[in-house]
C-alpha positions as protocol buffer text, in pm:
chain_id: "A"
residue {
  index: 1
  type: UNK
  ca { x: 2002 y: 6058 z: -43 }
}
residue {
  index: 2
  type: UNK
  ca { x: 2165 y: 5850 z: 263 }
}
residue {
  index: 3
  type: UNK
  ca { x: 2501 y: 5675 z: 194 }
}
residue {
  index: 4
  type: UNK
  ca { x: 2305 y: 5330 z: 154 }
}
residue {
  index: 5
  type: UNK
  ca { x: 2097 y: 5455 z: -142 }
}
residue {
  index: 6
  type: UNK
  ca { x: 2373 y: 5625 z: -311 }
}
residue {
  index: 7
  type: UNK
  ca { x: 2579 y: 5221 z: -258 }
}
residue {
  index: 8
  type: UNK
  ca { x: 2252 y: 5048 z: -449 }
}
residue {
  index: 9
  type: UNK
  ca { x: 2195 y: 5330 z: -697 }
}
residue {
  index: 10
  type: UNK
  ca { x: 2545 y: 5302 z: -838 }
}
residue {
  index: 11
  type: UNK
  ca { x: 2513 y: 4914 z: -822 }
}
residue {
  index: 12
  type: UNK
  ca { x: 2220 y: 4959 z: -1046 }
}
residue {
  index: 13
  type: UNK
  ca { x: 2345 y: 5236 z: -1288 }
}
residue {
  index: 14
  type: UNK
  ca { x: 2628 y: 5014 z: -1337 }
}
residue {
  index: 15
  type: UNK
  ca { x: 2413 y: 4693 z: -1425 }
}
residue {
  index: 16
  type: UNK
  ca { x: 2221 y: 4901 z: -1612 }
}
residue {
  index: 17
  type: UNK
  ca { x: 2527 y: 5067 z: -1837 }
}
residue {
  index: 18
  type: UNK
  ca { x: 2694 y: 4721 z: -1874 }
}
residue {
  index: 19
  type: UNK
  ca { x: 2280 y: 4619 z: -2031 }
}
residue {
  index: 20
  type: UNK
  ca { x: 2310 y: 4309 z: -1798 }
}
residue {
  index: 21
  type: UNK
  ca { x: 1884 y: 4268 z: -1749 }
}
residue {
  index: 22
  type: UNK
  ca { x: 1750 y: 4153 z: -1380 }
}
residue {
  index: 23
  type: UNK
  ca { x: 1673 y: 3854 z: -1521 }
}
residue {
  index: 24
  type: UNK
  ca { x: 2051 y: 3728 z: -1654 }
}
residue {
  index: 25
  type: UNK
  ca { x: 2180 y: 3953 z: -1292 }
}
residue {
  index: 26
  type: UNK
  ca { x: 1947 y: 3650 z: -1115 }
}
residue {
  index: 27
  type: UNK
  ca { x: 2076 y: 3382 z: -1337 }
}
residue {
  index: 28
  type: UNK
  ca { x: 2464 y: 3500 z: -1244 }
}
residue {
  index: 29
  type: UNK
  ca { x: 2374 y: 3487 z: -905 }
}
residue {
  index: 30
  type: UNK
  ca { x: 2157 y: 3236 z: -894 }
}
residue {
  index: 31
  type: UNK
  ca { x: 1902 y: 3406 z: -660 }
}
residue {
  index: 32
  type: UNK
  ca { x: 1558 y: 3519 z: -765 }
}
residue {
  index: 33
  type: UNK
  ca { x: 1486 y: 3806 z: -937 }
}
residue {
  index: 34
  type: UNK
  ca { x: 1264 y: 3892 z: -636 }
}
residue {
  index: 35
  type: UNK
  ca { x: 1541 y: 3952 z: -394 }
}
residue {
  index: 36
  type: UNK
  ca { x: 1725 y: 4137 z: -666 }
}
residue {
  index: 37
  type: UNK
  ca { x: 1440 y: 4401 z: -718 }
}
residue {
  index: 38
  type: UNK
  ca { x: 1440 y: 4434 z: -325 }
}
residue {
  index: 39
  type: UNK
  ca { x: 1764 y: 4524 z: -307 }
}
residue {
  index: 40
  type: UNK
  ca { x: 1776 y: 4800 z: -578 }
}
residue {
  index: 41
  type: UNK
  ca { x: 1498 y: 4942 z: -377 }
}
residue {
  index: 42
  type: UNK
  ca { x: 1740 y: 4920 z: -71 }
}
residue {
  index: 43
  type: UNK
  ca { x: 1493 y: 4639 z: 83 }
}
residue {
  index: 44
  type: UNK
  ca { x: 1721 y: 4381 z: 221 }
}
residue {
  index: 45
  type: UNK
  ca { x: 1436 y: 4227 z: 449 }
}
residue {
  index: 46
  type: UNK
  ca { x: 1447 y: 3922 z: 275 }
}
residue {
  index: 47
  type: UNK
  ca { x: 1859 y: 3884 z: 234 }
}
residue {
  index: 48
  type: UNK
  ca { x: 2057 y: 3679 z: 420 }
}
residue {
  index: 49
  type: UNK
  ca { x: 2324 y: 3788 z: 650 }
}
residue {
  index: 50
  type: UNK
  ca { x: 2673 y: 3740 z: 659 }
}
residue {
  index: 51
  type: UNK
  ca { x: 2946 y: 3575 z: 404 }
}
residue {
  index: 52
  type: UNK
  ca { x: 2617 y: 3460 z: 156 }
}
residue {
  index: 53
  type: UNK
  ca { x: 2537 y: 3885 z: 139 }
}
residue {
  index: 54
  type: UNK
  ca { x: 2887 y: 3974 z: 106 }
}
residue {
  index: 55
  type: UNK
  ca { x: 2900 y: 3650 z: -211 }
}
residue {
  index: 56
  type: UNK
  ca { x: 2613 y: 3799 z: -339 }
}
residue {
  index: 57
  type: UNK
  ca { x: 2773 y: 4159 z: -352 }
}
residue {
  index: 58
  type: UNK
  ca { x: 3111 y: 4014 z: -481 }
}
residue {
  index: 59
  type: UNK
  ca { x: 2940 y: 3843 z: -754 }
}
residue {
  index: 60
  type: UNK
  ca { x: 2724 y: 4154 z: -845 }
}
residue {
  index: 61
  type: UNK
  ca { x: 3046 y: 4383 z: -861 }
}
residue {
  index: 62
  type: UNK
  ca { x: 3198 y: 4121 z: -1079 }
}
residue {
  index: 63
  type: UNK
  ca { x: 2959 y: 4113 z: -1348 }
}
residue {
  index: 64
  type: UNK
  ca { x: 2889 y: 4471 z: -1376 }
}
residue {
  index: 65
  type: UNK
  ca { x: 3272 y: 4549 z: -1370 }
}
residue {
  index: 66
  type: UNK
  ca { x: 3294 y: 4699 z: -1030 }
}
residue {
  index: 67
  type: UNK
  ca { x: 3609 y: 4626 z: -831 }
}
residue {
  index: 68
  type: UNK
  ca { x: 3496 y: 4374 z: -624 }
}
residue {
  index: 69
  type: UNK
  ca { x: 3666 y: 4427 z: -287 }
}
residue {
  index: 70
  type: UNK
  ca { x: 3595 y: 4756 z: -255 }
}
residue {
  index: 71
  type: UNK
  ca { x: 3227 y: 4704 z: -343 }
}
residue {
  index: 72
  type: UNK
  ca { x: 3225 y: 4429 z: -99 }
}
residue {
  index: 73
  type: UNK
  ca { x: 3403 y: 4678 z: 189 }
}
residue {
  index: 74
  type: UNK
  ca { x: 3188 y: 4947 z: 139 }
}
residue {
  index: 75
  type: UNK
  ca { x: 2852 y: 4685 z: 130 }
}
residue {
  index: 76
  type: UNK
  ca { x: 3006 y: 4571 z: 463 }
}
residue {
  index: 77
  type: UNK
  ca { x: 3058 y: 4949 z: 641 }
}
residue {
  index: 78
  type: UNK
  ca { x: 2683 y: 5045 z: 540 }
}
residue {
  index: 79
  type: UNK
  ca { x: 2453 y: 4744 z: 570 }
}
residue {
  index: 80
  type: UNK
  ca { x: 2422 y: 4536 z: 894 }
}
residue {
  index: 81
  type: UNK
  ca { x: 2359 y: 4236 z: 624 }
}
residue {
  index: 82
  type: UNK
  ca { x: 2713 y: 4272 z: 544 }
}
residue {
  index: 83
  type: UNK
  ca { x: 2821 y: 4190 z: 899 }
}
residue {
  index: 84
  type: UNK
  ca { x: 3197 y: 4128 z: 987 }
}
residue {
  index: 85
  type: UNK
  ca { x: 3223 y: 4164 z: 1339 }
}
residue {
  index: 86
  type: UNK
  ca { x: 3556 y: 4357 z: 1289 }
}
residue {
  index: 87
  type: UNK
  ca { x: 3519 y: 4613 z: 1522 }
}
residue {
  index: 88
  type: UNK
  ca { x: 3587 y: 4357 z: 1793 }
}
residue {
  index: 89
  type: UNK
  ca { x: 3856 y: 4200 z: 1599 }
}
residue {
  index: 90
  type: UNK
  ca { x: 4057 y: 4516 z: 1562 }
}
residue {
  index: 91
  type: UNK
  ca { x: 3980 y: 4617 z: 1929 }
}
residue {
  index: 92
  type: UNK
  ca { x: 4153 y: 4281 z: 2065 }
}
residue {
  index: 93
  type: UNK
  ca { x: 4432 y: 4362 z: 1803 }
}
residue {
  index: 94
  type: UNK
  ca { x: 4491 y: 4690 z: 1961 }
}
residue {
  index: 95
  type: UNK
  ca { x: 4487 y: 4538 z: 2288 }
}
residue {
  index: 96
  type: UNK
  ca { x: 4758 y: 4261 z: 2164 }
}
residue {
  index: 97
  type: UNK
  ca { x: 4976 y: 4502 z: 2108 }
}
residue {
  index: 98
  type: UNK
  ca { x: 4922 y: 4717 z: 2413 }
}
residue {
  index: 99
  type: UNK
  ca { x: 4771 y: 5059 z: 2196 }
}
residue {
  index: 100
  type: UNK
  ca { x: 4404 y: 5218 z: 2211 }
}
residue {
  index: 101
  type: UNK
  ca { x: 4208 y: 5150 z: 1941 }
}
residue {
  index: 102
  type: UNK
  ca { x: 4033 y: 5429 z: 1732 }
}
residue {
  index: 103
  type: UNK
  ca { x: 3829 y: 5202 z: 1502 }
}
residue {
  index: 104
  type: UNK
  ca { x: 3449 y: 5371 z: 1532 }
}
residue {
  index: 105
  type: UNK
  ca { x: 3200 y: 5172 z: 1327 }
}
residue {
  index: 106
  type: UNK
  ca { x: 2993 y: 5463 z: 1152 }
}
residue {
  index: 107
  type: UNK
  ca { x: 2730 y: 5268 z: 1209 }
}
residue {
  index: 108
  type: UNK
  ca { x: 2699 y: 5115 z: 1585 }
}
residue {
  index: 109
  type: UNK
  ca { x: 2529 y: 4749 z: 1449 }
}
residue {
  index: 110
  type: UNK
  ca { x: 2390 y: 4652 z: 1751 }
}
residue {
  index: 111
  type: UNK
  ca { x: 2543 y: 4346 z: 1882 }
}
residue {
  index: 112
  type: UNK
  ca { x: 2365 y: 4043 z: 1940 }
}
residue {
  index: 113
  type: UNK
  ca { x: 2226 y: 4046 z: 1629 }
}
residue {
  index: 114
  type: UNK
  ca { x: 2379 y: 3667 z: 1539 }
}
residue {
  index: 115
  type: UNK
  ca { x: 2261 y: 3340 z: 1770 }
}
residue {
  index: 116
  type: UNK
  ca { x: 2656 y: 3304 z: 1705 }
}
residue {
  index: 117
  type: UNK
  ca { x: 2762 y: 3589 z: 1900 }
}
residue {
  index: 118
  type: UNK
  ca { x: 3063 y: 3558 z: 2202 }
}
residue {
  index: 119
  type: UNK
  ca { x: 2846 y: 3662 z: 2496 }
}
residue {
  index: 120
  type: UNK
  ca { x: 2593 y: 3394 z: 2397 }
}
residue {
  index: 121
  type: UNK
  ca { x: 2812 y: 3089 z: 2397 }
}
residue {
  index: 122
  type: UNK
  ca { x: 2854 y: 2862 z: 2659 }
}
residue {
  index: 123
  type: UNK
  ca { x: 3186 y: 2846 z: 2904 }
}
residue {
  index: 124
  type: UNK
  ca { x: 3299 y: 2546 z: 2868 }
}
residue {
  index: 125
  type: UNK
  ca { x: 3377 y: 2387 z: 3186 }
}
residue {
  index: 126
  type: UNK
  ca { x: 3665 y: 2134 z: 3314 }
}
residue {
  index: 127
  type: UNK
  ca { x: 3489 y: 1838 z: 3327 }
}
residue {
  index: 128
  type: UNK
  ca { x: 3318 y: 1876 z: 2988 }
}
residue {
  index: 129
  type: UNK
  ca { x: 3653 y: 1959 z: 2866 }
}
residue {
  index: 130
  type: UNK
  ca { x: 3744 y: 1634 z: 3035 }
}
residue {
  index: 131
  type: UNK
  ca { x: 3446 y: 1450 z: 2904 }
}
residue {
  index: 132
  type: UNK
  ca { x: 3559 y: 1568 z: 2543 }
}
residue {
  index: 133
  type: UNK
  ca { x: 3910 y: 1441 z: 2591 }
}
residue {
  index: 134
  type: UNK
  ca { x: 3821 y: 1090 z: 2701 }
}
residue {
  index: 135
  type: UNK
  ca { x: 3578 y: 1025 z: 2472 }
}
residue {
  index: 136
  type: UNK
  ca { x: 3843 y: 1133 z: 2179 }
}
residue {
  index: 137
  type: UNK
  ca { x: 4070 y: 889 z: 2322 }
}
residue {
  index: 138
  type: UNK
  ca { x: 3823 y: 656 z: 2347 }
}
residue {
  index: 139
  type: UNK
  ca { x: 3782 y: 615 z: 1968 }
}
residue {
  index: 140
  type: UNK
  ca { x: 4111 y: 636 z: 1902 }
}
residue {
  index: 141
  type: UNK
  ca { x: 4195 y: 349 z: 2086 }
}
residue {
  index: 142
  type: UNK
  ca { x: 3920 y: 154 z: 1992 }
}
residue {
  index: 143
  type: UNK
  ca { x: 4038 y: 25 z: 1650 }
}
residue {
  index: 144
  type: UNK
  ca { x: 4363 y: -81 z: 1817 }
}
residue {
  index: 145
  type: UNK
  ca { x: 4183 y: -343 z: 2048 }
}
residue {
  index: 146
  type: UNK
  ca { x: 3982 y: -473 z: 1775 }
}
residue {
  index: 147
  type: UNK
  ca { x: 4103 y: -854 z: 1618 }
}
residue {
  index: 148
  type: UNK
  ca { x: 4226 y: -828 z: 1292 }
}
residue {
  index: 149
  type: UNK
  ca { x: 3983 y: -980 z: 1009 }
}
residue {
  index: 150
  type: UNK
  ca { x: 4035 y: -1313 z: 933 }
}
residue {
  index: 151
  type: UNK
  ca { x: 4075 y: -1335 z: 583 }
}
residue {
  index: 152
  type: UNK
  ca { x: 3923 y: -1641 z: 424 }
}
residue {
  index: 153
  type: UNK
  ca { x: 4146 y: -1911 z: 248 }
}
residue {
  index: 154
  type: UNK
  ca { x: 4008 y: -2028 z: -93 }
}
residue {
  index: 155
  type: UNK
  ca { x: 4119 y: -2371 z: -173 }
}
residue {
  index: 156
  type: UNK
  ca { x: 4373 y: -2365 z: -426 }
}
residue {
  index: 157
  type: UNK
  ca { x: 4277 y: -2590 z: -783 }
}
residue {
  index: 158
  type: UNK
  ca { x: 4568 y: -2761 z: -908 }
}
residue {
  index: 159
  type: UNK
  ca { x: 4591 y: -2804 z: -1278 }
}
């Protein structure tokens, strides 16, 4: 049994001990029951990616009485679905502070897996930067040009 089985099989012994059915789990989580039955097959085809997997997780840990950090951690070190991107984090870290990193992800995700991802963005150059700039001024000094709204005088009744 690979380390991801072992992670869904405990999940599952857990909701099962605690008598929590699939049904109320979907209810807490407010997914379908379908996606739940996927993933205590280890199927996560169908689950999104990201901070709504790692929600998921948290809130599955929660109701079955699992600490949910470490649940979440150890969701995020075997699934790709779980994605933090911290290996690059901690390798710009170590370069802050001028020491070689030994982080190893123990899994290699392969990057480019987001749309998202830092290669894939575009360098922003200095005249869009420019462009940017004056149009932010631009609405900012806007309302200051603008006449004031003339408020309209009601004729005054006298009694």
């Amino acid at each position: 049994m690979n380390p991801q089985d072992t992670f869904v099989t405990r999940l599952r012994r857990y909701r099962e001990r605690s008598q929590i059915s699939l049904d109320e789990m979907a209810t807490i989580l407010r997914v379908k029951r379908e996606l739940l039955e996927a993933f205590e097959r280890n199927d996560l085809s169908e689950w999104p990616r990201g901070l709504y997997a790692r929600a998921w997780v948290r809130a599955y840990a929660n109701a079955v009485g699992l600490e949910p950090t470490e649940t979440v951690d150890e969701f995020c070190r075997l699934f790709p679905q779980g994605d933090r991107r911290v290996g690059g984090t901690i390798q710009e870290m170590a370069a802050i502070v001028a020491h070689a990193s030994e982080y190893r992800d123990e899994l290699g995700h392969p990057m480019g897996r987001r749309s998202t991802d830092v290669n894939t963005l575009p360098v922003q150059t200095w005249y869009s930067a420019m462009a940017h700039w004056t149009q932010t001024l631009w609405w900012r000094m806007v309302p200051i040009f603008r006449p004031a709204p003339r408020l309209k005088r009601t004729p005054r009744i006298s009694s």
